[in-house]
N, C-alpha and C positions, 0 to 999 in steps of 0.2 A: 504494500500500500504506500511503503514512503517512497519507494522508487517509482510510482505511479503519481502519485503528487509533485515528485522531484522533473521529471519530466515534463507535467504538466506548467508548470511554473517557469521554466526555461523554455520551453515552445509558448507562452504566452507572451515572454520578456523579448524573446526573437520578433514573435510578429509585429509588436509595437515596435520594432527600429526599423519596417519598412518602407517603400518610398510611398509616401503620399498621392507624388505628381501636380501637378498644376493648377488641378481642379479645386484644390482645398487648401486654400490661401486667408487665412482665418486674419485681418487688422488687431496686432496686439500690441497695445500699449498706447498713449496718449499723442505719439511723435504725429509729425505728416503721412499722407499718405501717400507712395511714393509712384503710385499710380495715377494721381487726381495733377501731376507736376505737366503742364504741359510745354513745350517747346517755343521759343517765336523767335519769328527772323529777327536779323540783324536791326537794331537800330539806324538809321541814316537819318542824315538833316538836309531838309528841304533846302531845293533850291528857294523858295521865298515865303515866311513865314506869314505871310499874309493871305494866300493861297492855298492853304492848310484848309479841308472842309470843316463846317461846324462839326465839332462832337456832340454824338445823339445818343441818349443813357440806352443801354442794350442793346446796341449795335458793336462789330468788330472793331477792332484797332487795325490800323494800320499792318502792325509788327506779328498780328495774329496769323499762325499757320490753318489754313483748310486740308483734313486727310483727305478728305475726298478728292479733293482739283489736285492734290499731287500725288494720288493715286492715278488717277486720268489721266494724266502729262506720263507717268511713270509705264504704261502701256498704251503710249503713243496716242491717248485721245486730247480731246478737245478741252480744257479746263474751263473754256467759257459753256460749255456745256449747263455745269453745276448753276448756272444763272435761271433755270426752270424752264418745267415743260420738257418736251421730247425735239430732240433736234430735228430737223428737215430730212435728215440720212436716214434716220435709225425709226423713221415711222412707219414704214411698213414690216419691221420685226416686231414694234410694240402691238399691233395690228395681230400677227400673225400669233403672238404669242398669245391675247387676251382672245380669241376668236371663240376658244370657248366659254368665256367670262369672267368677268374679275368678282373676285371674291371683297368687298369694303374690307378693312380692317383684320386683312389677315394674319399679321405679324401677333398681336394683340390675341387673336384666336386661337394661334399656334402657340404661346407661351401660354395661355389657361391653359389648354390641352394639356399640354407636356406637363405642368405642374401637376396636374388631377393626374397624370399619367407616373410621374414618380413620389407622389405621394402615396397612389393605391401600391405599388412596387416596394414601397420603403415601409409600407404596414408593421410589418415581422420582422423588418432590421435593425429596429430602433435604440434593441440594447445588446448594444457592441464593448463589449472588456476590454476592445484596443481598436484604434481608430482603423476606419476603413473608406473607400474609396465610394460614395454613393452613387455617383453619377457611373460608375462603370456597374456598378451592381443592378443599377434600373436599367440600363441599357446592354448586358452584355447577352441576350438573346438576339439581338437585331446587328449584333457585328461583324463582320467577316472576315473570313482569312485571304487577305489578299491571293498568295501563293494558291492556296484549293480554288480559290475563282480561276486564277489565271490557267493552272492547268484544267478545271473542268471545261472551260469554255474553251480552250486548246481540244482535249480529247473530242468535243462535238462538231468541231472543225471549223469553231470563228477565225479569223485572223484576229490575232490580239498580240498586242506593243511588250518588246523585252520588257521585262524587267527583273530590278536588283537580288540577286540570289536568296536563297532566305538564312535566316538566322541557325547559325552552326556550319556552312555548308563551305568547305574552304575551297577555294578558284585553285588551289596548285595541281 
């Protein structure tokens, strides 16, 4: 029984030094949060400080970076895009895409879902003796193996793209 205990207490002390992963990023302590810092361009001074537009409360700065438009620049699009609406180009794919109907407020529907979806999932896992990864535990019936995709769909005869060896598998 003591070596039944003795094991058990050592495989408990193991699984608490495991990797969390990225998912479970808990804000501890009262500092900044080093996520909420954002980045901005350079400073520069106007060529004429009279010509500077009025500043308007909650609107950008100047020195404010957009991810979005240097996302868009960054795979060659158009950053004046992000000024709204759909460009002149890109109207017949938003066309082609909504043809069977745009759903309002999908983003919004899709997070209820998902939340009622690993809340009912997370029912019976509630009390854990050492921390664990919830988001992979609600979701790991819907994950796949890259590698068994790639060669099933190989064996039915798709053409399907190299890819990277799997884990373990040495190239010599």
């Amino acid at each position: 029984m003591r070596r039944f205990a003795g094991l058990l207490i050592i495989s408990l002390a193991l699984a608490a030094c495991s990797n969390k992963g990225l998912r479970d990023m808990p804000h501890a302590g009262n500092g900044p949060n080093e996520f909420m810092i954002a980045p901005v361009k350079p400073l520069e001074e106007p060529s004429s400080y009279t010509d500077l537009p009025t500043p308007t409360p909650g609107q950008a700065n100047l020195t404010d970076r957009s991810a979005i438009s240097e996302g868009i620049a960054a795979f060659g699009g158009s950053p004046a895009a992000t000024a709204g609406g759909v460009p002149a180009n890109d109207g017949a794919l938003v066309q082609h895409a909504s043809r069977m109907g745009v759903l309002p407020g999908v983003r919004q529907a899709l997070a209820t879902e998902d939340a009622k979806f690993r809340k009912r999932k997370g029912r019976f896992t509630s009390i854990r003796l050492v921390p664990v990864d919830r988001y992979n535990q609600a979701y790991k019936r819907q994950s796949l193996d890259a590698q068994q995709e790639a060669s099933r769909w190989r064996r039915a005869g798709a053409r399907t793209p190299s890819s990277p060896p799997a884990a373990g598998i040495s190239l010599q």
